[in-house]
Chimera marker file (.cmm) of the C-alpha trace (Angstrom):
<marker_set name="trace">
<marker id="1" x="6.149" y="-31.585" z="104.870" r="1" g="1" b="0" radius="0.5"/>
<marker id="2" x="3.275" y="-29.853" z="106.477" r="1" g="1" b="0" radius="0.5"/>
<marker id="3" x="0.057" y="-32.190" z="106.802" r="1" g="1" b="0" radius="0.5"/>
<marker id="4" x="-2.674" y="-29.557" z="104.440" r="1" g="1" b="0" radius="0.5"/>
<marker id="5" x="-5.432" y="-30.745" z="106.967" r="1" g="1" b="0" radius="0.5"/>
<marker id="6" x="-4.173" y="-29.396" z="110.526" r="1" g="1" b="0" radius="0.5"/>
<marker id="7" x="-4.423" y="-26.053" z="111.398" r="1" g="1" b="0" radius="0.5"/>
<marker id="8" x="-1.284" y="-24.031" z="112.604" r="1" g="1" b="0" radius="0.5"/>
<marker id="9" x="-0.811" y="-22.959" z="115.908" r="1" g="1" b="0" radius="0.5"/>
<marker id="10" x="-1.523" y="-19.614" z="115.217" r="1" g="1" b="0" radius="0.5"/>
<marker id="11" x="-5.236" y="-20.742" z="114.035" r="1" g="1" b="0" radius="0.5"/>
<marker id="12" x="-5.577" y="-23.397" z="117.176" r="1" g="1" b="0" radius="0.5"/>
<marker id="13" x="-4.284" y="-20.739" z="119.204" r="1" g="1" b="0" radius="0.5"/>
<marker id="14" x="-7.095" y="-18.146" z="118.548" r="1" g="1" b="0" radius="0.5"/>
<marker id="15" x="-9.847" y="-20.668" z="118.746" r="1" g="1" b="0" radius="0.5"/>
<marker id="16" x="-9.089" y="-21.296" z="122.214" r="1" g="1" b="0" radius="0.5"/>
<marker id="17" x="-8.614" y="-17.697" z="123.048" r="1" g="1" b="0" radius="0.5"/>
<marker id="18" x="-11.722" y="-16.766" z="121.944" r="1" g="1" b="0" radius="0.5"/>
<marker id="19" x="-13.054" y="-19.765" z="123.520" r="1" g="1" b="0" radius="0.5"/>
<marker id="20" x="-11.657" y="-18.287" z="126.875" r="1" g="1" b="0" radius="0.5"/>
<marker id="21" x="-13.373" y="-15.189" z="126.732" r="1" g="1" b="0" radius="0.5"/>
<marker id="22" x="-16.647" y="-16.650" z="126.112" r="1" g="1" b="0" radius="0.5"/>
<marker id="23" x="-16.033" y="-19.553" z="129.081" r="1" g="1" b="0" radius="0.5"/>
<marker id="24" x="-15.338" y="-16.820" z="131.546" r="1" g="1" b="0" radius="0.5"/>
<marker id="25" x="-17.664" y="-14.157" z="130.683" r="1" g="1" b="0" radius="0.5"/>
<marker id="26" x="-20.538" y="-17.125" z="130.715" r="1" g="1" b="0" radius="0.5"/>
<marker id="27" x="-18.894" y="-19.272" z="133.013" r="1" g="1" b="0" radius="0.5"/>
<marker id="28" x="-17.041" y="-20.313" z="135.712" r="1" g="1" b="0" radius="0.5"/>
<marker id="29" x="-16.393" y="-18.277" z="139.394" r="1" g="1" b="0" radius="0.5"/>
<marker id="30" x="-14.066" y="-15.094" z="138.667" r="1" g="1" b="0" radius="0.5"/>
<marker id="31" x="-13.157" y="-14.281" z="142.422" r="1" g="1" b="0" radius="0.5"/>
<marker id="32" x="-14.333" y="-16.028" z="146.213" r="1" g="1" b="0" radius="0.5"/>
<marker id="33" x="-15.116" y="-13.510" z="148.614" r="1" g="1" b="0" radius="0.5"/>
<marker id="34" x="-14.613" y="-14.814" z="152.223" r="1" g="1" b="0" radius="0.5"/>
<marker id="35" x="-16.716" y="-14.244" z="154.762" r="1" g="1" b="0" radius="0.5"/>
<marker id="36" x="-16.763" y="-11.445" z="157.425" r="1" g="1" b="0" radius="0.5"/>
<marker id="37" x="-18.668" y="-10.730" z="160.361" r="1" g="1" b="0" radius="0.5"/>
<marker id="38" x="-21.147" y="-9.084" z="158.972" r="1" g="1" b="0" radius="0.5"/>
<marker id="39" x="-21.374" y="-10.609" z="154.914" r="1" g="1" b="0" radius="0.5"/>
<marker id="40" x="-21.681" y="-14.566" z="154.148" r="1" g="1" b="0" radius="0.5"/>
<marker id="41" x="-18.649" y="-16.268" z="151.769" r="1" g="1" b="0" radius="0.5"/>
<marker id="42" x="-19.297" y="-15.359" z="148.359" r="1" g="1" b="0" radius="0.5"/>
<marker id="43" x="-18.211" y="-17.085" z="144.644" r="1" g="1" b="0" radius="0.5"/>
<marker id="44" x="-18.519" y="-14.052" z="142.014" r="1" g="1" b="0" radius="0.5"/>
<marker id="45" x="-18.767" y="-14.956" z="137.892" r="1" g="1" b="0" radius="0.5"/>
<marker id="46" x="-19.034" y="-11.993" z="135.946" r="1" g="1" b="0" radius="0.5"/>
<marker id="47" x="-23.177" y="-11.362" z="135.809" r="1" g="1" b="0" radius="0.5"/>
<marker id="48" x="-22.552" y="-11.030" z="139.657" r="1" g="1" b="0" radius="0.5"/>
<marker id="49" x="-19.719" y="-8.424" z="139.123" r="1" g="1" b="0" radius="0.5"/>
<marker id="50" x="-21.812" y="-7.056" z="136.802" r="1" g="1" b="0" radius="0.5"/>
<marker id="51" x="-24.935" y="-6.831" z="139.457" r="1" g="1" b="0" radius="0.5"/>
<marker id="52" x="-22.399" y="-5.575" z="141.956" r="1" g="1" b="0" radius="0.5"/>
<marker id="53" x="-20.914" y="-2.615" z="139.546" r="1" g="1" b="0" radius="0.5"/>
<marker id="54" x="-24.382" y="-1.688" z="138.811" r="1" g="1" b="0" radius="0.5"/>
<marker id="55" x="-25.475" y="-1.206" z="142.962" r="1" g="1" b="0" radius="0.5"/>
<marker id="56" x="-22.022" y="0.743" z="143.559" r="1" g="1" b="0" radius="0.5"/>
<marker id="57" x="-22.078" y="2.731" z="140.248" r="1" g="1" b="0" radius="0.5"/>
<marker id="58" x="-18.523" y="3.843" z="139.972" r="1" g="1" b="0" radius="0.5"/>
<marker id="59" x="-18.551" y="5.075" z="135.901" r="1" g="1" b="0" radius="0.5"/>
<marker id="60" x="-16.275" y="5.787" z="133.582" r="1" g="1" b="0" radius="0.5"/>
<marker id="61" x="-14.324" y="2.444" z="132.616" r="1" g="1" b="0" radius="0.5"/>
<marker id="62" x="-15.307" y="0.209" z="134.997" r="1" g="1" b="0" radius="0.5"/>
<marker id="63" x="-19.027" y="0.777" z="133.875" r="1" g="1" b="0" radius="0.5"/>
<marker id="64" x="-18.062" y="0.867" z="130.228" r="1" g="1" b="0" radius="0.5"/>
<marker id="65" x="-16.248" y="-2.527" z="130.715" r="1" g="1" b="0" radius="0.5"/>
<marker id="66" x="-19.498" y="-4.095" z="132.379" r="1" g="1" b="0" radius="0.5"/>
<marker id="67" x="-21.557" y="-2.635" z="130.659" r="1" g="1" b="0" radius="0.5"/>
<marker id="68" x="-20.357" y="-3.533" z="126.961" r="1" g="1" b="0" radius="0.5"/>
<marker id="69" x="-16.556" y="-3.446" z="127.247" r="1" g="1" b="0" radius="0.5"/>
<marker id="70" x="-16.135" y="-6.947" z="127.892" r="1" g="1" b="0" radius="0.5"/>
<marker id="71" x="-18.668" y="-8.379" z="124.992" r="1" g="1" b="0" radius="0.5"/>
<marker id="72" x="-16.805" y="-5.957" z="122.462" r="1" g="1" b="0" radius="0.5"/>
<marker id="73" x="-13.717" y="-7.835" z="123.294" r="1" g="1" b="0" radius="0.5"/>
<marker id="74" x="-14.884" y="-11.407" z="122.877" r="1" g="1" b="0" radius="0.5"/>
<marker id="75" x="-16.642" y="-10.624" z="119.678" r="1" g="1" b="0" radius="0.5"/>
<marker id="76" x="-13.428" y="-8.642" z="118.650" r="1" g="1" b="0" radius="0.5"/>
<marker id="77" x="-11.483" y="-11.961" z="119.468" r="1" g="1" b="0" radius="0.5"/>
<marker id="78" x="-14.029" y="-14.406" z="117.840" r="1" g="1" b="0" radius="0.5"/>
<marker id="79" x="-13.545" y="-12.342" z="114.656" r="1" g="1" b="0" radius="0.5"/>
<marker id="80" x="-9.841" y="-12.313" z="115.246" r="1" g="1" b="0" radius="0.5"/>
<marker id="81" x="-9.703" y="-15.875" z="115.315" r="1" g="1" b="0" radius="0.5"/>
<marker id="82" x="-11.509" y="-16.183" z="112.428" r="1" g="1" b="0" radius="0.5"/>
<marker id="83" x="-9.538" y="-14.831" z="110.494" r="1" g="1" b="0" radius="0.5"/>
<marker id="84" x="-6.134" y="-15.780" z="112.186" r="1" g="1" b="0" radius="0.5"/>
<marker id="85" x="-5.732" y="-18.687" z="109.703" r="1" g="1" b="0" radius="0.5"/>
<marker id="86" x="-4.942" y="-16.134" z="107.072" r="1" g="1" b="0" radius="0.5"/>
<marker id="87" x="-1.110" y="-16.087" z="106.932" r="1" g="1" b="0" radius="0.5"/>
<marker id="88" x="-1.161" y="-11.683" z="107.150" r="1" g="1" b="0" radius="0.5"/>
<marker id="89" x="0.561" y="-9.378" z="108.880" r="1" g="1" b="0" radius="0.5"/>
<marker id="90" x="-2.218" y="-7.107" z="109.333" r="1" g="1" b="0" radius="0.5"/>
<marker id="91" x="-4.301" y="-9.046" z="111.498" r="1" g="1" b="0" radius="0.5"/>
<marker id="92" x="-1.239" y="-10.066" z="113.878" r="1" g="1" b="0" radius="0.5"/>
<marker id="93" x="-0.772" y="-6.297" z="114.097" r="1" g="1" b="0" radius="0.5"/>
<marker id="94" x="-4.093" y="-5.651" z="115.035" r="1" g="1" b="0" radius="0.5"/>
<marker id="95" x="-4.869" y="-8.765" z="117.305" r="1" g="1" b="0" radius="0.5"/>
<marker id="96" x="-1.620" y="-7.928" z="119.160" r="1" g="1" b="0" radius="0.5"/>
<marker id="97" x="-2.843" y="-4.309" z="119.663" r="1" g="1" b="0" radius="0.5"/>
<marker id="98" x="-6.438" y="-5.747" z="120.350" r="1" g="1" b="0" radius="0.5"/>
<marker id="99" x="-4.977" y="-7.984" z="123.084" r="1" g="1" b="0" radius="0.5"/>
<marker id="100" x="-3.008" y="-5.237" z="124.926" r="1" g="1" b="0" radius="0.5"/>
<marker id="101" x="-5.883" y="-2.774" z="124.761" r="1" g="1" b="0" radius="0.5"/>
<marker id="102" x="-8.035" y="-5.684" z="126.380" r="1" g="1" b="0" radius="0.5"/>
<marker id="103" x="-5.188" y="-6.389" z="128.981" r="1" g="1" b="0" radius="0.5"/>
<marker id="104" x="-5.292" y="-2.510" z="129.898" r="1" g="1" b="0" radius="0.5"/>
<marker id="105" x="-8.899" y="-1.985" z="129.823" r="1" g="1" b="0" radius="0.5"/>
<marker id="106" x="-9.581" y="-5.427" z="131.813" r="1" g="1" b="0" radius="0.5"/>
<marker id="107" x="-7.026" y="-4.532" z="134.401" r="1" g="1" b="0" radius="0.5"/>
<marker id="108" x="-8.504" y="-1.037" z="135.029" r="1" g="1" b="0" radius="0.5"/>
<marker id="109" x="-11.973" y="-1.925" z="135.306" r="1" g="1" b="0" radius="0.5"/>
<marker id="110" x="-11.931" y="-4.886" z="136.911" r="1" g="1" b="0" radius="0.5"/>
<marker id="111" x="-9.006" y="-3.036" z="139.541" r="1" g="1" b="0" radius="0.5"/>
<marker id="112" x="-12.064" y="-0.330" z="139.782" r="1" g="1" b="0" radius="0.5"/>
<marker id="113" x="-11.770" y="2.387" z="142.424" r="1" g="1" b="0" radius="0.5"/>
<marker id="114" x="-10.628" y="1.687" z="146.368" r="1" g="1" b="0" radius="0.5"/>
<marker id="115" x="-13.498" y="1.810" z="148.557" r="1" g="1" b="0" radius="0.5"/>
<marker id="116" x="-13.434" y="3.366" z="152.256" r="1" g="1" b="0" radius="0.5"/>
<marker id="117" x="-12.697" y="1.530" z="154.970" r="1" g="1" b="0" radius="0.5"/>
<link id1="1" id2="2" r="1" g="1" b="0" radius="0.2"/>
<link id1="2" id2="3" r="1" g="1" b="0" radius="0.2"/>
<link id1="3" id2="4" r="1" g="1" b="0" radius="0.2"/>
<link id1="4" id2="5" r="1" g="1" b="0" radius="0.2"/>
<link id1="5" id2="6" r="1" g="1" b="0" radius="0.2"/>
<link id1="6" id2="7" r="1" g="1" b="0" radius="0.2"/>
<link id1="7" id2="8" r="1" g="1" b="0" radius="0.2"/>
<link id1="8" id2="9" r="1" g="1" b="0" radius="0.2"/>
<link id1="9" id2="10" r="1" g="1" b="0" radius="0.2"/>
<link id1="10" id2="11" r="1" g="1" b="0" radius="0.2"/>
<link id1="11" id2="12" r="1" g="1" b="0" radius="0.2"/>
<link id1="12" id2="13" r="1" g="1" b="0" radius="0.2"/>
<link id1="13" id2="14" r="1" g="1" b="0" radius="0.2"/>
<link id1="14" id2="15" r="1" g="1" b="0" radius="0.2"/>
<link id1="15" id2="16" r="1" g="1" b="0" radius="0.2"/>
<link id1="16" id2="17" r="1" g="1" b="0" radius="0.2"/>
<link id1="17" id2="18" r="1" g="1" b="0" radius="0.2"/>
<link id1="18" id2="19" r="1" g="1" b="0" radius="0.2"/>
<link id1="19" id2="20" r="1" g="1" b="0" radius="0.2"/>
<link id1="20" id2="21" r="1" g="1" b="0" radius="0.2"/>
<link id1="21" id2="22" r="1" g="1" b="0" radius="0.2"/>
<link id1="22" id2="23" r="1" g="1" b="0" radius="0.2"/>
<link id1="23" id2="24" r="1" g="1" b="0" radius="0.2"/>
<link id1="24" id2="25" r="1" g="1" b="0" radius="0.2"/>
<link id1="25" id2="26" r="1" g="1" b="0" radius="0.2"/>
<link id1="26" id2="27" r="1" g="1" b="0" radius="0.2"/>
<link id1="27" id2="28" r="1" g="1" b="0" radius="0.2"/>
<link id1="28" id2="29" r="1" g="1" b="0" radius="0.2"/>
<link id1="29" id2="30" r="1" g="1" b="0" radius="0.2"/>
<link id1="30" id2="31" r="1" g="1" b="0" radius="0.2"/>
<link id1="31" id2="32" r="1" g="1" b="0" radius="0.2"/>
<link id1="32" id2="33" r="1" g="1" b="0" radius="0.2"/>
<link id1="33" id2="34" r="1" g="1" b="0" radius="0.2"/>
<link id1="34" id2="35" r="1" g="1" b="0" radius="0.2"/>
<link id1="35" id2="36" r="1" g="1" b="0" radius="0.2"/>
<link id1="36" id2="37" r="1" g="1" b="0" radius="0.2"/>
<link id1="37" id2="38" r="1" g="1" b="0" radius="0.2"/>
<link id1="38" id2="39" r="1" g="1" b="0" radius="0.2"/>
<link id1="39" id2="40" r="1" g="1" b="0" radius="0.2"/>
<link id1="40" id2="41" r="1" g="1" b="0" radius="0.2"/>
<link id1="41" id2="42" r="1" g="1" b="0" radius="0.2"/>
<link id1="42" id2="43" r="1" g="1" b="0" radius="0.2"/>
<link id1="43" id2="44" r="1" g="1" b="0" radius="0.2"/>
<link id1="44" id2="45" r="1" g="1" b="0" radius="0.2"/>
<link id1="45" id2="46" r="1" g="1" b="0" radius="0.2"/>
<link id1="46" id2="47" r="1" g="1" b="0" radius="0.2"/>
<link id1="47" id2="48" r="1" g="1" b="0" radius="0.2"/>
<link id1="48" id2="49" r="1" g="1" b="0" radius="0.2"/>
<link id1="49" id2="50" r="1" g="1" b="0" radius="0.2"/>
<link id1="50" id2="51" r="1" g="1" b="0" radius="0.2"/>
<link id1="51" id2="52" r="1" g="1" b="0" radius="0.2"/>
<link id1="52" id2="53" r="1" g="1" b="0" radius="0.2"/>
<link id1="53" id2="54" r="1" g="1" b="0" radius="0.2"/>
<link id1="54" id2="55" r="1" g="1" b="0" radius="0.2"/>
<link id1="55" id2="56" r="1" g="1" b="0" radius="0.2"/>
<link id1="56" id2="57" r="1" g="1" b="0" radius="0.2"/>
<link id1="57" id2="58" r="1" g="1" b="0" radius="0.2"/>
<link id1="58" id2="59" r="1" g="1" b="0" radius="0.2"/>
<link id1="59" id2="60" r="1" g="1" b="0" radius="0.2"/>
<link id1="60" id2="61" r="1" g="1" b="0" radius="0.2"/>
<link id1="61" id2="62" r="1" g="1" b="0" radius="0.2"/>
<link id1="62" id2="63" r="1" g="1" b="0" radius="0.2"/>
<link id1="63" id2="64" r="1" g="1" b="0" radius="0.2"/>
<link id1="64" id2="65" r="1" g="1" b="0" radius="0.2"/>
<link id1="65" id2="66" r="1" g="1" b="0" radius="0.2"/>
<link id1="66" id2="67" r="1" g="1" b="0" radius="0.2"/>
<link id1="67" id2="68" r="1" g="1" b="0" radius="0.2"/>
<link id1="68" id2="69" r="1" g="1" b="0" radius="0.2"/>
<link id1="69" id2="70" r="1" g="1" b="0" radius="0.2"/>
<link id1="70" id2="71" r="1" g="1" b="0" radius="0.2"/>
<link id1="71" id2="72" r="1" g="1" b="0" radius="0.2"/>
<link id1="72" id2="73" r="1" g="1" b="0" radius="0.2"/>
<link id1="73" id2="74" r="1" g="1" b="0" radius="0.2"/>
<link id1="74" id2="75" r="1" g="1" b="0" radius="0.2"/>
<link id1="75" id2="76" r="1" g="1" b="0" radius="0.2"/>
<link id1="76" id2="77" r="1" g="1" b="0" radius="0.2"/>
<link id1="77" id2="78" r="1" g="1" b="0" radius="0.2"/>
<link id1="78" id2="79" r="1" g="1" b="0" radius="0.2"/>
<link id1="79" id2="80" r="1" g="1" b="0" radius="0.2"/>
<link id1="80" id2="81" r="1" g="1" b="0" radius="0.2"/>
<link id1="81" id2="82" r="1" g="1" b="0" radius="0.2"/>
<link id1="82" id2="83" r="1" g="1" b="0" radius="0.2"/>
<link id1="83" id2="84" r="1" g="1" b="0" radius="0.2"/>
<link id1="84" id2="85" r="1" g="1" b="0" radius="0.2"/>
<link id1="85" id2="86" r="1" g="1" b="0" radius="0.2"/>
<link id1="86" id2="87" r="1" g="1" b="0" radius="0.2"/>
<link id1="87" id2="88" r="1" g="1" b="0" radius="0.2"/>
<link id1="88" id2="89" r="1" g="1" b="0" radius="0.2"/>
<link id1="89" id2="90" r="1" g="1" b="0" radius="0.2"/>
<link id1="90" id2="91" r="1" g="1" b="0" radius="0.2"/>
<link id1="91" id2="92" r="1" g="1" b="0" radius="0.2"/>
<link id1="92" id2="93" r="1" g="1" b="0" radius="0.2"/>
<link id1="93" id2="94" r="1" g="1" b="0" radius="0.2"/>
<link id1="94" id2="95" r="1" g="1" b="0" radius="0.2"/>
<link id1="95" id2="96" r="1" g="1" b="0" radius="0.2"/>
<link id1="96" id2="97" r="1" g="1" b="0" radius="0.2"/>
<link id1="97" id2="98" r="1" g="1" b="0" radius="0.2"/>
<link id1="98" id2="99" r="1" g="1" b="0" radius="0.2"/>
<link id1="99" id2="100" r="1" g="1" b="0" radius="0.2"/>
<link id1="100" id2="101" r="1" g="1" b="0" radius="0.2"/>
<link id1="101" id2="102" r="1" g="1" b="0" radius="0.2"/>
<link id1="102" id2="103" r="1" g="1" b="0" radius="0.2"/>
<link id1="103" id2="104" r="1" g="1" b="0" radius="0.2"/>
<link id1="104" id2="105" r="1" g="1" b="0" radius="0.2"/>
<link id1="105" id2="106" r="1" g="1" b="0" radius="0.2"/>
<link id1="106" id2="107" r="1" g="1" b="0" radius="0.2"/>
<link id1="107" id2="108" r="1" g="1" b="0" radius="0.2"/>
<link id1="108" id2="109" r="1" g="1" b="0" radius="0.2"/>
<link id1="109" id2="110" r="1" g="1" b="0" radius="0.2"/>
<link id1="110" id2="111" r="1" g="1" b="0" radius="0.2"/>
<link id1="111" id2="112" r="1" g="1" b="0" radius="0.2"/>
<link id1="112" id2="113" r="1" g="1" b="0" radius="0.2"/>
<link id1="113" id2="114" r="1" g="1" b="0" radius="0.2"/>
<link id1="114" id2="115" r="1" g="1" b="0" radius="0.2"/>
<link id1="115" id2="116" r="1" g="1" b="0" radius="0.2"/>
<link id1="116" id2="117" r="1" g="1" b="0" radius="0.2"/>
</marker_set>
């Protein structure tokens, strides 16, 4: 018999998801940059790859995704989890397409363009 006052997995599971987001858009180092000859070791969170997006100014999806890309997708997973409690196949369908939309657009921006050597 299932205890009435624990959330499911599903529910627990989308807390801490959205919890994610927000930790690492607010939060902790993304990337370390060691040092060269001519640059200092760096620790990058997001406002700083934000900062450094904004000084190359590539466009397109990279500066979509820095710009307001990345906040769309925590709110879009705060909602998500929200409502993940409800027991409906409709928003597993859409948080699943939500998710690899995210994974797509995160990889692509964040991948950005090659610079010259």
């Amino acid at each position: 018999m299932k205890n009435k006052r624990m959330p499911d997995s599903a529910t627990v599971l989308g807390y801490l998801s959205a919890a994610a987001l927000w930790i690492a858009l607010l939060g902790p180092t993304w990337a370390y940059i060691p040092a060269t000859q001519t640059t200092p070791p760096a620790n990058m969170n997001f406002a700083d790859f934000i900062a450094l997006n904004a000084s190359l100014a590539p466009g397109g999806s990279q500066d979509a995704f820095y710009s307001w890309g990345a906040w769309l997708f925590a709110i879009l997973a705060t909602v998500l989890a929200i409502f993940s409690g409800q027991r409906r196949i409709g928003v597993g369908v859409v948080a699943t397409t939500i998710g690899i939309v995210q994974l797509v657009v995160s990889v692509m921006a964040v991948k950005g363009k090659r610079l010259p050597p």
